[in-house]
VOGU-3710 file (C-alpha; in Angstrom, 3 decimals, decimal comma):
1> xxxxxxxxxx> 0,000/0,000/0,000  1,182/3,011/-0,778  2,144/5,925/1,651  2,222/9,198/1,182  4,996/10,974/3,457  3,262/14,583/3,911  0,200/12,293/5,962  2,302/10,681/7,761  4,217/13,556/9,285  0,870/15,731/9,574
11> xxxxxxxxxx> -0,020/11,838/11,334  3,082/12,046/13,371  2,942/15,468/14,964  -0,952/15,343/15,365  -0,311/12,296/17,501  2,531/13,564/19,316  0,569/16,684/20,387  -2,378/14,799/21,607  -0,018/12,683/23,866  1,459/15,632/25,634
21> xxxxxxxxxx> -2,308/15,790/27,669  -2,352/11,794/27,388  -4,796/11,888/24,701  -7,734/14,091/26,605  -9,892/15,339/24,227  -11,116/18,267/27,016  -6,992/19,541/27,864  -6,551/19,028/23,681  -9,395/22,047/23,449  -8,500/23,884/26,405
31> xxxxxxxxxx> -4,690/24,213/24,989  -6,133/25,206/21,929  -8,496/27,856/22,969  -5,737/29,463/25,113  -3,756/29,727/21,695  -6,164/31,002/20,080  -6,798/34,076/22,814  -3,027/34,775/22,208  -2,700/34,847/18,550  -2,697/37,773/16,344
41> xxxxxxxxxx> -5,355/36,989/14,125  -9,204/38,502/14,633  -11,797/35,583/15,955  -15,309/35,772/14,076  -18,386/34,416/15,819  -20,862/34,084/12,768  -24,300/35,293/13,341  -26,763/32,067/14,049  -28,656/31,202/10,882  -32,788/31,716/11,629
51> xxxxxxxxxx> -35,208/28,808/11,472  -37,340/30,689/8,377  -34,403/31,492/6,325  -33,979/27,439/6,167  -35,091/25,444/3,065  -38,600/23,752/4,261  -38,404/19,608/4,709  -41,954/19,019/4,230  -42,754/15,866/2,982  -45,391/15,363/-0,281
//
């Protein structure tokens, strides 16, 4: 099978990140959040979409 070697690094550092909070989902997010409060870049919080402006699901 073949590999390709960009995956497997992304694969590599990905996994070694997630075992510096033994692989807790909850200190994963936490870490990331903080990051994100320090970084440079401007957050967006989109607008919520309303019900009405929603295609209808009726059924025939």
């Amino acid at each position: 099978m073949w590999r390709d070697p960009v995956v497997e690094e992304v694969r590599a550092i990905r996994d070694a990140y997630s075992k510096r909070f033994d692989y807790d989902l909850h200190a994963i997010a936490g870490d990331l959040r903080k990051k994100e409060k320090c970084g440079n870049r401007e957050l967006v919080d989109p607008e919520p979409r309303k019900a009405e402006n929603l295609p209808s699901r009726r059924s025939a």
